[in-house]
C-alpha positions in Angstrom: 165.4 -54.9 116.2 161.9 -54.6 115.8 160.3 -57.9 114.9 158.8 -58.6 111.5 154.5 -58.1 112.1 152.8 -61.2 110.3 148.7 -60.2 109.7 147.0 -63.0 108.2 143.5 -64.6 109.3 142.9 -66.6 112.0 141.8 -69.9 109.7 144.5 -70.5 107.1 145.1 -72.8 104.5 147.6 -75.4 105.4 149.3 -74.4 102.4 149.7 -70.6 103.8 150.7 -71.9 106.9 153.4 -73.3 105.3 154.8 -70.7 103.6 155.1 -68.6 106.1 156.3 -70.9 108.4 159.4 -71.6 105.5 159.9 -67.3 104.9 159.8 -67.0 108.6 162.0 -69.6 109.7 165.0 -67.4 111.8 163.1 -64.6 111.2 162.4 -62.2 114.6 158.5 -61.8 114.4 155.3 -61.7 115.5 152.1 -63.0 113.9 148.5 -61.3 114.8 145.4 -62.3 113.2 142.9 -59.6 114.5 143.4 -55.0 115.0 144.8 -54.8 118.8 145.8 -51.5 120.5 148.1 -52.9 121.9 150.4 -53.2 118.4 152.5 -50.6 117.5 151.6 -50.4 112.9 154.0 -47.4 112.6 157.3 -47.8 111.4 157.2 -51.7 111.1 157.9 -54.0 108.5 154.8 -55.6 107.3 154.0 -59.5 105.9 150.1 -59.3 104.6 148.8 -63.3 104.1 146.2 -63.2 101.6 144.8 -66.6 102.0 141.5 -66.6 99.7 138.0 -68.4 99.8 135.8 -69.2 97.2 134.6 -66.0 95.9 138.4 -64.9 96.2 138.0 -62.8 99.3 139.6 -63.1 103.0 137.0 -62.2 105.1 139.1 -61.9 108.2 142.1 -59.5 107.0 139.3 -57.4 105.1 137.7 -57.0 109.0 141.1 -56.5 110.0 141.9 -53.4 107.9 138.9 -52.4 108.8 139.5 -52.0 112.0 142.6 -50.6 111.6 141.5 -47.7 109.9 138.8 -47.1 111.7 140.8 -46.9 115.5 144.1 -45.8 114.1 143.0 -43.6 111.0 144.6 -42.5 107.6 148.2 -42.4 108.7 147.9 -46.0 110.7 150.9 -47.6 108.9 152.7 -44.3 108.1 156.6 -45.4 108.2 155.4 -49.3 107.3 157.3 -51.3 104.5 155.4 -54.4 103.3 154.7 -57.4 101.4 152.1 -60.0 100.6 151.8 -63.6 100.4 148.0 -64.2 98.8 147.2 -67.8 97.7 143.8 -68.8 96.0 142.2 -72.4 95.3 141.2 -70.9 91.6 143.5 -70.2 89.3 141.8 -66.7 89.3 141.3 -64.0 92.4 144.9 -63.0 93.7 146.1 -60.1 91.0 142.7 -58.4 92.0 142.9 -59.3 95.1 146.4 -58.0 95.7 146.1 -54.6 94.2 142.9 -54.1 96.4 145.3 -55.0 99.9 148.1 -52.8 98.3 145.8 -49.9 97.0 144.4 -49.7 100.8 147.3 -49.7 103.0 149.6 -47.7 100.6 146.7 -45.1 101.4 147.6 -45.5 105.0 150.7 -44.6 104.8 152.7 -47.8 103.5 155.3 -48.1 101.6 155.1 -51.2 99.2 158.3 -53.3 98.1 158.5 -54.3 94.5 157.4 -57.0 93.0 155.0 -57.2 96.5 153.6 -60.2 95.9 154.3 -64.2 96.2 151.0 -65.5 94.3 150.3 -69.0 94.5 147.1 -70.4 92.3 145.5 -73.9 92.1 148.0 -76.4 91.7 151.3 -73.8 91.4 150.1 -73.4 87.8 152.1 -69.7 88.1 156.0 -71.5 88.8 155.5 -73.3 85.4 157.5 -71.0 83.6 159.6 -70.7 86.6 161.2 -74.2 85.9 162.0 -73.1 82.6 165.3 -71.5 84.2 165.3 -73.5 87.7 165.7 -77.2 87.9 163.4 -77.5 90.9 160.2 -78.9 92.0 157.1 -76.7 92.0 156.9 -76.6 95.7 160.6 -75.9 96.2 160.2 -72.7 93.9 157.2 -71.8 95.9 158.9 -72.2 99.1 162.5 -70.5 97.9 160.5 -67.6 96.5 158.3 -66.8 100.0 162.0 -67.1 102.0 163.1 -64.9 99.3 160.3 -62.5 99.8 160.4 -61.9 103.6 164.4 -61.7 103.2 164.1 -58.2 100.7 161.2 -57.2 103.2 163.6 -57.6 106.1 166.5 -55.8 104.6 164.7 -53.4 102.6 166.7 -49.6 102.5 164.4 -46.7 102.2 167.1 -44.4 100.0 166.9 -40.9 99.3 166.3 -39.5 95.7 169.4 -38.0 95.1 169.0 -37.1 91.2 166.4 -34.8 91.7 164.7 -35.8 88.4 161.2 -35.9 87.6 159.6 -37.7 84.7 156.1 -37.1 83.9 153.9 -39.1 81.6 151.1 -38.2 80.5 148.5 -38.5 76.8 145.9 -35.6 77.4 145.3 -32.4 76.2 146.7 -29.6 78.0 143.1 -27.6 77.2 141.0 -29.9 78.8 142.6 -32.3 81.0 141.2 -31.6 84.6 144.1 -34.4 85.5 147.2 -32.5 83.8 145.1 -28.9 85.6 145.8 -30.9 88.8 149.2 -32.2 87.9 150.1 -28.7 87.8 148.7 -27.4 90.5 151.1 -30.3 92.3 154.0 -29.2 90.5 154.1 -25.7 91.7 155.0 -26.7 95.2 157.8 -29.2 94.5 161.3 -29.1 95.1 163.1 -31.2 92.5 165.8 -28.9 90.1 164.8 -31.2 86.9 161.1 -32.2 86.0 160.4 -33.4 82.4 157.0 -33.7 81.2 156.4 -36.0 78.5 153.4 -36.3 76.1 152.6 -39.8 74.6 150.9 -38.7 72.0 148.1 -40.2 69.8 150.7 -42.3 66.9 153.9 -41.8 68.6 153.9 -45.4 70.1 153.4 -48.6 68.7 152.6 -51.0 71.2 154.3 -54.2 72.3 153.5 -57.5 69.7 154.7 -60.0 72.2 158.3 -61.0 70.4 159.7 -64.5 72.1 161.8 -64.0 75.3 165.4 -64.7 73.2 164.2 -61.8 71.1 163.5 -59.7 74.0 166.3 -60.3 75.5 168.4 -59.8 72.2 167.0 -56.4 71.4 167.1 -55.2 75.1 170.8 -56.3 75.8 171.5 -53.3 72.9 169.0 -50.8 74.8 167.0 -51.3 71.6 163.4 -53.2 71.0 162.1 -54.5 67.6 159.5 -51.6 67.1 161.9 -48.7 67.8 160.6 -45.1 67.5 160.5 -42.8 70.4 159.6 -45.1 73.2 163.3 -46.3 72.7 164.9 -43.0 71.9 163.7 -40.4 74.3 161.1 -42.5 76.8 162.6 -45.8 78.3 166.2 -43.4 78.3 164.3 -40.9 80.6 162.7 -43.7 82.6 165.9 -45.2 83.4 167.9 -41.6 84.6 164.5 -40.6 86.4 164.1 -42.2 90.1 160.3 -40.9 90.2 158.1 -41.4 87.2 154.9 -39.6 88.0 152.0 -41.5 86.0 149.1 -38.7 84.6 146.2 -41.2 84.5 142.2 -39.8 83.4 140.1 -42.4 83.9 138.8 -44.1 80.9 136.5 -46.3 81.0 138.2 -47.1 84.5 141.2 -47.7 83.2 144.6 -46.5 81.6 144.3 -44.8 78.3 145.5 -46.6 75.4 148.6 -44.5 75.0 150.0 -45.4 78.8 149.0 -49.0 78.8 151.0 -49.6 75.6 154.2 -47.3 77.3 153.7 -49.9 80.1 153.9 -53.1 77.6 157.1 -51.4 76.1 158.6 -51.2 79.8 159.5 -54.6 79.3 162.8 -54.1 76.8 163.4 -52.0 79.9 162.8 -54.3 82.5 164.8 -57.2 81.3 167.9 -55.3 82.3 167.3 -52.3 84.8 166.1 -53.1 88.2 163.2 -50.8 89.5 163.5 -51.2 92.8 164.9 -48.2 93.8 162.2 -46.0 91.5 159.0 -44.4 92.6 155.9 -44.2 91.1 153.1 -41.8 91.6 150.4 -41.3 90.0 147.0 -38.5 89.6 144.2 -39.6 88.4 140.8 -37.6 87.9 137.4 -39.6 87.3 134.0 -37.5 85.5 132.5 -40.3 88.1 134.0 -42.8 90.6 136.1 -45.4 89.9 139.9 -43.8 90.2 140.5 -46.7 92.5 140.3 -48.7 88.9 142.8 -47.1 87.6 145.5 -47.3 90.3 145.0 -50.5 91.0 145.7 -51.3 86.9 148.7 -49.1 87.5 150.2 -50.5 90.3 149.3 -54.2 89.2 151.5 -53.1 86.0 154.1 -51.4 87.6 154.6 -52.5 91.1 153.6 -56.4 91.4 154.5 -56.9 87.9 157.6 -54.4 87.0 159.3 -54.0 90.2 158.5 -50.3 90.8 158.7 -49.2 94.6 155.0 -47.7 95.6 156.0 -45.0 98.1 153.1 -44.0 100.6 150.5 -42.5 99.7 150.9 -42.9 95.9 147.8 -41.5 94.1 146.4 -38.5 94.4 142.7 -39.1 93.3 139.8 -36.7 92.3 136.6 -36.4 91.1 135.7 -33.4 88.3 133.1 -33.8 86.1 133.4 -31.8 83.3 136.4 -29.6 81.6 137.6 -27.6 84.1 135.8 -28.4 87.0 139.1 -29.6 88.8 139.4 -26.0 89.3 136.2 -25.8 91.8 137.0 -28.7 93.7 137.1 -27.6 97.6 140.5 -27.8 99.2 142.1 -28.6 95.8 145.3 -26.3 96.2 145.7 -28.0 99.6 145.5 -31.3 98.4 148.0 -30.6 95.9 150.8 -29.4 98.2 149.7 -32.4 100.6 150.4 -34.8 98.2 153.3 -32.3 96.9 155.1 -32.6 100.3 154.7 -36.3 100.5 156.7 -36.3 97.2 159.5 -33.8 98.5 159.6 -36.1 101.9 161.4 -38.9 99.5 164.6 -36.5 98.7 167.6 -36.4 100.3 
């Protein structure tokens, strides 16, 4: 079997060695701590270390991916499955940190396990509500959660969509939305037998108020939440039967629109009984400027580090377009659509 490639930097915290010296322990890997030709990135199962300095950076893996798209190019983890460790001396830095690591190598061809990330901030301030369930020390949760980690890594099963169902989410106006023009153009060139496109519209979703957990949990163990309406009856039911949810995403503001981010707060009467780990997200998102790497990092922070959602490779398709329309003009825009097309048709059985 091929062994388990560790990248982290060359200078780690003590703490970082640590854990992955307690995930890796009977594990068949290799560590490397700077780009080499001589390692094989395809087809591997990837451990990132994230260990963060002061202005929440890691100086030495950022020079590392560098590299690594520089001598090996876009594809250079294409067939990769992979993880991340990231620890910070703050109690701020590894969220944005993470997404940025994900965002990139997804883009090269990664796949990204859910809930990618072990975090560990100042003082393990993050397990806290971890020993609300687990009678353990602080450490001991750290440390059986990074074991944990590199275990699902390890054994991770890249299924097949067999349901051939498509769910599509989206809030825009079909007149004017350069995203849905592009959506389209995508859809045109799939091969799935059942793809639903759903508008969140503007009043058709009241977003989450934050009930306790016991309440949560109440409400979700009857496939129900406290605020109801259509989220409940025709959304979450959709999201559950659908293996890929495809995510229509302008950029506002560089970010979600209102609509999505309040669908994602909903997810959680969802969550607390359906794993995602076998679900795919994708996602297009068109920016008037630049900043569509804003928005997919929100979404995959939301959906992958936080809900469980698998990321399969290359999971946004990103454009510029700057005014109604535009999307239309864009050079190479019907190729780009049955590129990213075909990498959605790869995932069936």
């Amino acid at each position: 079997m091929i062994p388990l490639l560790v990248i982290k930097p060359m200078t780690c915290s003590s703490e970082m060695e640590h854990m992955i010296g307690q995930a890796l322990e009977n594990t068949n890997h290799e560590i490397s701590t700077e780009w080499s030709s001589e390692i094989v990135y395809n087809n591997r199962r990837v451990l990132f270390c994230l260990d963060l300095d002061e202005t929440g950076h890691s100086i030495e893996l950022i020079k590392y991916l560098r590299d690594l798209k520089v001598n090996s190019g876009d594809n250079a983890l294409n067939g990769s499955i992979c993880a991340l460790f990231v620890r910070s001396n703050e109690d701020v830095y590894t969220k944005r940190a993470s997404q940025e690591l994900i965002g990139f190598v997804n883009q090269l061809g990664c796949r990204v396990i859910g809930h990618s990330v072990v975090e560990v901030v100042k003082g393990l301030k993050n397990f806290r509500t971890w020993q609300k369930t687990i009678d353990k020390s602080l450490e001991e949760i750290r440390d059986d959660l990074c074991k944990k980690q590199v275990k699902r890594l390890v054994d991770f099963k890249t299924d097949r969509v067999h349901n051939n169902k498509i769910l599509v989410l989206h809030s825009s106006s079909h007149e004017t939305s350069n995203t849905l023009m592009l959506w389209e153009k995508v859809q045109k060139h799939l091969n799935y037998d059942d793809i639903r496109v759903f508008h969140v519209e503007n009043g058709s979703i009241v977003d989450c108020k934050g009930c306790d957990f016991k309440t949560c949990i109440h409400f979700s163990k009857q496939k129900s939440c406290f605020y109801g309406g259509v989220v409940m009856r025709e959304i979450l039911p959709a999201i559950e039967e659908s293996d890929i949810i495809v995510w229509i995403c302008p950029n506002y503001n560089d970010a979600l629109s209102a609509n999505l981010t309040a669908l994602i707060n909903r997810l959680t009467a969802l969550y607390r009984r359906v794993n995602f780990y076998n679900k795919r997200i994708y996602s297009v998102v068109v920016s008037g400027n630049s900043g569509s790497d804003s928005v997919t990092n929100q979404l995959l922070g939301a959906l992958n580090i936080n809900k469980g959602f698998q990321l399969p490779p290359k999971f946004a398709l990103t454009e510029i377009a700057n005014d109604p329309g535009h999307i239309l003009n864009v050079n190479d825009i019907d190729e780009k659509a049955k590129v990213f097309a075909d990498y959605m048709n790869d995932e069936k059985a």
